[in-house]
C-alpha positions in Angstrom: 0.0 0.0 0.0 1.3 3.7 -1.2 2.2 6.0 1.7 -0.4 8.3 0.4 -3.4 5.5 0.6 -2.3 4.4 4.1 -2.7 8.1 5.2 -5.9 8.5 3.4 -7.1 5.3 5.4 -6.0 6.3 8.9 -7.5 9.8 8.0 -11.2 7.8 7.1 -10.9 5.9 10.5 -10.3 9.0 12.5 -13.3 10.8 11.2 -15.2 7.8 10.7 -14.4 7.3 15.0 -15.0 11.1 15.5 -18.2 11.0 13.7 -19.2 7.9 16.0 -18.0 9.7 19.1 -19.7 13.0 18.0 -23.1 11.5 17.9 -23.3 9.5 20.7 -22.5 12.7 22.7 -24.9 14.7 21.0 -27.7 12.0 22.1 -26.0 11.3 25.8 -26.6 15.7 26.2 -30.1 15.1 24.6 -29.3 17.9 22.1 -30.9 17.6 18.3 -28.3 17.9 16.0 -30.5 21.5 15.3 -29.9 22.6 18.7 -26.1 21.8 18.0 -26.2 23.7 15.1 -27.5 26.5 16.9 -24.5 26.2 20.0 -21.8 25.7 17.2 -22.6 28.4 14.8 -22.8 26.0 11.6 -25.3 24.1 9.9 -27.4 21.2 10.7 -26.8 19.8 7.3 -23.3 20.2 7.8 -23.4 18.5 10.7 -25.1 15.6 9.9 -23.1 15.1 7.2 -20.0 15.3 10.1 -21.9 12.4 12.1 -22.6 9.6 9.0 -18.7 10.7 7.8 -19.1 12.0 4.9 -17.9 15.7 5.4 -14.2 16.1 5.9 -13.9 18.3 9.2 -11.4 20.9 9.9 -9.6 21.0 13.4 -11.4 24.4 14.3 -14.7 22.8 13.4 -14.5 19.8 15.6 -12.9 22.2 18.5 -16.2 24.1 18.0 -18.4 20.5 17.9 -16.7 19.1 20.4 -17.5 22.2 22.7 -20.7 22.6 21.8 -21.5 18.5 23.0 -19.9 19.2 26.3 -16.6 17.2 25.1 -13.2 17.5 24.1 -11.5 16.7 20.8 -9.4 14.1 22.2 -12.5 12.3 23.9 -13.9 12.2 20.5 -11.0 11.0 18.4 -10.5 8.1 21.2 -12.0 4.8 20.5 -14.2 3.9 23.4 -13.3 1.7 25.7 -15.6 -1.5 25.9 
């Protein structure tokens, strides 16, 4: 596997696990992804499209999700523990 594919994987996981993460914090604060939209400053669509992984996310983007959930960003870029 090319450098450049490996790094384009581990970049897929990560959102794919920050997406995960993201949503199940939004429904453990009992927020609609609306109501998020509203604390964050950015759209619902853009949101939702964070949570089922197919938006890329910039770091000051999931600082501002994160915050608006009640989390941090490296809470919701760690797998959880089982």
């Amino acid at each position: 596997m090319a450098r450049s594919e490996e790094n384009q994987n581990i970049a897929q996981e990560k959102r794919l696990l920050f997406a995960r993460n993201l949503r199940s914090a939004r429904i453990k604060a009992d927020y609609t992804q609306e109501e998020i939209a509203r604390r964050s400053n950015l759209t619902q669509s853009f949101i939702s499209d964070v949570e089922n992984g197919k938006s890329p996310i910039s770091l000051d983007n999931a600082v501002v999700l994160a915050s608006a959930v009640g989390s941090s960003i490296c809470t919701l870029l760690c797998p959880k523990k089982s």
